[in-house]
Every structure is written in C-alpha cells, then in structure tokens.
N, C-alpha and C positions, 0 to 999 in steps of 0.2 A: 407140346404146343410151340414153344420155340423154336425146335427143330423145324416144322410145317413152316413159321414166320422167314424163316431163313433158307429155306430151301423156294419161296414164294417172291422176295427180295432181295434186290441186287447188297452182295455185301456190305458196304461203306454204309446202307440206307437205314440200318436196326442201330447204330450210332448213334447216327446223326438224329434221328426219331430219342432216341431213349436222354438226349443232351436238349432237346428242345421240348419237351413234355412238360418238367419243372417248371421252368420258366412261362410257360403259356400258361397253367394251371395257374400261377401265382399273379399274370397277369388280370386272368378272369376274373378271380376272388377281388382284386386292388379296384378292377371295372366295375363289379358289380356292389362293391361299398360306396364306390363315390356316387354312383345313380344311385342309390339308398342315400345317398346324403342328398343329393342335390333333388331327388322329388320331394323329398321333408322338407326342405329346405323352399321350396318354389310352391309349396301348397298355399292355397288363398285363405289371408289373414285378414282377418278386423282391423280398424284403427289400435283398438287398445291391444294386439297382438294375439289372439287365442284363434285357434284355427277355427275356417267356418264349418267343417264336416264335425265338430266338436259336438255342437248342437244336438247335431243327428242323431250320434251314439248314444247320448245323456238322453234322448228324448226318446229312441226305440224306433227312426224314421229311417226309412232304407237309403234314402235320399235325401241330401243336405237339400234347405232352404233357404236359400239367401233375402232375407228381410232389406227390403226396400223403404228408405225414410223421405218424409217428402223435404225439398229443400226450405229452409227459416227464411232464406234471404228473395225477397219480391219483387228483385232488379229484374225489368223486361229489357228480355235481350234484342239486341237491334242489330241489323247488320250494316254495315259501312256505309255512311252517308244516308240512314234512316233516321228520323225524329223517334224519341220514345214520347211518351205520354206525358212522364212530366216537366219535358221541354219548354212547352205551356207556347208553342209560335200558332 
C-alpha cells in the first residue's frame, strides 16, 4: 500500500504528510476537550447553581422545563417622564 501511496505522490509529500498527522491529531483531541468543557460549562444554571436539564433527567421528561416564578416585587414600571400610580398628582 505504500508503494501505491508513493508512486501516487510527489516525493517530499509522504513526509511532510506523515510530520503533520501527529500534531493535527493531538490538536483535534485539545479542540474537542475544550468545547466539552466550554458547553458544560455555558449550560443554563439556576440561581442556586444545579443545571436546568437536571430536572428533566430526575423526572423521566425528554425535554427540560424551565419553571417560571411570578415577580414579589409590585413596582409598576413607568417609562421616562410617566407618573406611576402612587405618585398620587
């Protein structure tokens, strides 16, 4: 089979190929840990930090649900140069 490869390419090229394989190889693996890190990494957390597709798994849902809470705080929001309500004019 190498014979075929070398008789197919120009000399100097089964080299230069067989000196640059390593290194590509070893760059993949370094590329593809750090996107393994950085999507764990970037997955959407809770305040108290536990992932949201967390749920999913624990519960058997194929599909995370994100639980909506209504806001505590009853400040009506106003925009610039509008009265709220309890301005009281």
């Amino acid at each position: 089979m190498g014979d075929f490869l070398a008789s197919m390419l120009p000399p100097g090229l089964i080299d230069v190929l067989s000196a640059l394989i390593p290194p590509v190889v070893v760059a993949t693996v370094f590329c593809a840990i750090i996107l393994k890190i950085l999507r764990r990494e970037m997955a959407p957390r809770r305040m108290d930090g536990t992932l949201v597709s967390e749920d999913a798994v624990e519960s058997g849902d194929s599909a995370a649900e994100v639980e909506r809470t209504e806001a505590t705080n009853e400040t009506p929001i106003a925009r610039a140069g509008e009265r709220t309500e309890s301005d009281g004019r």
